[in-house]
C-alpha positions in Angstrom: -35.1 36.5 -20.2 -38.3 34.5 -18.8 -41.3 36.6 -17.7 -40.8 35.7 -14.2 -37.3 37.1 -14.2 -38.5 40.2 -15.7 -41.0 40.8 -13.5 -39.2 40.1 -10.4 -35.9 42.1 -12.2 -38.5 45.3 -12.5 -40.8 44.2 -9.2 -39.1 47.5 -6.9 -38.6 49.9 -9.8 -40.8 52.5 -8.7 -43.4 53.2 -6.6 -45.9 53.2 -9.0 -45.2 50.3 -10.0 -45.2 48.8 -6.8 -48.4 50.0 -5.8 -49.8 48.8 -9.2 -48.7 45.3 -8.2 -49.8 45.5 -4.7 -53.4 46.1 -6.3 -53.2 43.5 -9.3 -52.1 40.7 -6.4 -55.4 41.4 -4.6 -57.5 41.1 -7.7 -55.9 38.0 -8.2 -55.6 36.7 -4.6 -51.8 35.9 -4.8 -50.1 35.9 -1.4 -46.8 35.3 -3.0 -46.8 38.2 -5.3 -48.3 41.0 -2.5 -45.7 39.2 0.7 -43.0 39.8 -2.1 -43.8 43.5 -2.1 -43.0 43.9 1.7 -39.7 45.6 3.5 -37.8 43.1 4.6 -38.3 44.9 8.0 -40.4 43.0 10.8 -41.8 46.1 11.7 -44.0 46.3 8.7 -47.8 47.1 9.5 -51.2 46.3 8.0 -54.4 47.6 8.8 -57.8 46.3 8.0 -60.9 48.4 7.9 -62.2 48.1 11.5 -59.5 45.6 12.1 -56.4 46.0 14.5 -53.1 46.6 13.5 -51.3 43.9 12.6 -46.6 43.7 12.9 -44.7 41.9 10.8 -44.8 39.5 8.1 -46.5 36.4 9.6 -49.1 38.5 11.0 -49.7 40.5 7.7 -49.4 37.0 5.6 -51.9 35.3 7.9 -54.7 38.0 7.6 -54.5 37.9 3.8 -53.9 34.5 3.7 -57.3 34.6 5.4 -59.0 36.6 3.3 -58.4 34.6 0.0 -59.5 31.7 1.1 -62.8 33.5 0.5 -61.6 34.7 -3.1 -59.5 37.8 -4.7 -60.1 40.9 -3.6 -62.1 42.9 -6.5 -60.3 46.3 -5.7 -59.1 49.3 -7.8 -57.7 52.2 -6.7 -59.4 55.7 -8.2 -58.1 58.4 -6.8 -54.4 58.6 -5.5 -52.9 61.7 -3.9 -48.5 61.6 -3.9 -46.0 62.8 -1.3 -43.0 61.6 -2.0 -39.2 62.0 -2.0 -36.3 60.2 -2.5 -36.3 57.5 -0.2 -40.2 57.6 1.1 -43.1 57.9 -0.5 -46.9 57.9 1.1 -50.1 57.4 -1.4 -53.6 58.0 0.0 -55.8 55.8 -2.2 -59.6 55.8 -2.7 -60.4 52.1 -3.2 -63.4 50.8 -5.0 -64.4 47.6 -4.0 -67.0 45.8 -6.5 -68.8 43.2 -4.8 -70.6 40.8 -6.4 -73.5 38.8 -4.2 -76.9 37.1 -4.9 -78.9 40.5 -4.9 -76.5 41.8 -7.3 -73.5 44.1 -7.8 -72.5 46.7 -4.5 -69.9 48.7 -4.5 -67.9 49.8 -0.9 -64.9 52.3 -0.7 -62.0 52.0 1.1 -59.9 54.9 2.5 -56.1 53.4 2.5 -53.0 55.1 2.6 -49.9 52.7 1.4 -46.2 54.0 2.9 -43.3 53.0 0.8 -39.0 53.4 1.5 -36.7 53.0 -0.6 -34.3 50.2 0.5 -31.2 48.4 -1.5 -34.0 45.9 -3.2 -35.8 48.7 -4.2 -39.1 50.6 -3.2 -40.9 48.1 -0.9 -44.3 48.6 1.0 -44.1 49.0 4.8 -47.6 50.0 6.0 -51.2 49.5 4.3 -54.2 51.7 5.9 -57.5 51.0 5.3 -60.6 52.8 7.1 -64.4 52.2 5.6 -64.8 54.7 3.2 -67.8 56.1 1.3 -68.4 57.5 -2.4 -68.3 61.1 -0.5 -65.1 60.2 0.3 -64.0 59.1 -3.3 -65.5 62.3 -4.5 -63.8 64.8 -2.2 -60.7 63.6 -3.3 -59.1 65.4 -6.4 -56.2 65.8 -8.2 -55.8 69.7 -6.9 -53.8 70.8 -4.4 -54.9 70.8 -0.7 -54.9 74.5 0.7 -53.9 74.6 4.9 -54.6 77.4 6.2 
């Protein structure tokens, strides 16, 4: 089987894997790979840190479209916290954004949460949350258990 048929045979397989290819198509600013990961559904939402929300799928394509005109997105998620069952899953991501500029290297953080369902294609995105973060918010997040009280 060609590569592209096995990726695009495996693309929904799990959430983790959808989430890893939601990050590796804005490192390498491709709108076709990150649209493919979308619901079907035109009630699909996308955030921007500081921006507004943004509904459906020509509204979500336009704004990324946007931002790759200026380039990939250097982004990597560090710390991921999990509820999930069987047909929904929410991740709340730390993102690391390395920034290269004149002056140097910067580094900003992102606070996203990605929602995910489970539809007959498979697990597909349906909202991407993301806040300005800082490194205090990267570190507060661990892999432990929250206590409510």
């Amino acid at each position: 089987m060609p590569q592209a048929k096995a990726r695009a045979a495996s693309l929904h397989a799990s959430v983790d894997d959808v989430e890893a290819q939601f990050y590796e198509a804005l490192q390498a600013g491709d709108l076709a790979r990150l649209m493919a990961l979308w619901a079907d559904d035109e009630e699909i939402a996308c955030v921007h840190p500081g921006g507004p929300r943004l509904i459906g799928h020509g509204a979500i394509r336009a704004s990324f479209e946007a931002m790759f005109a200026n380039g990939a997105i250097p982004v990597r998620p560090q710390r991921v916290r999990r509820v999930e069952s069987a047909s929904c899953a929410v991740h709340h991501v730390a993102e690391r954004v390395d920034i290269r500029t004149a002056e140097g290297s910067q580094t900003a953080w992102v606070i996203a949460t990605n929602v995910y369902l489970k539809t007959a294609q498979g697990w597909r995105l349906v909202l991407h949350h993301a806040s300005p973060g800082s490194p205090h918010d990267a570190q507060e997040m661990t892999d432990a258990p929250a206590t409510l009280h």
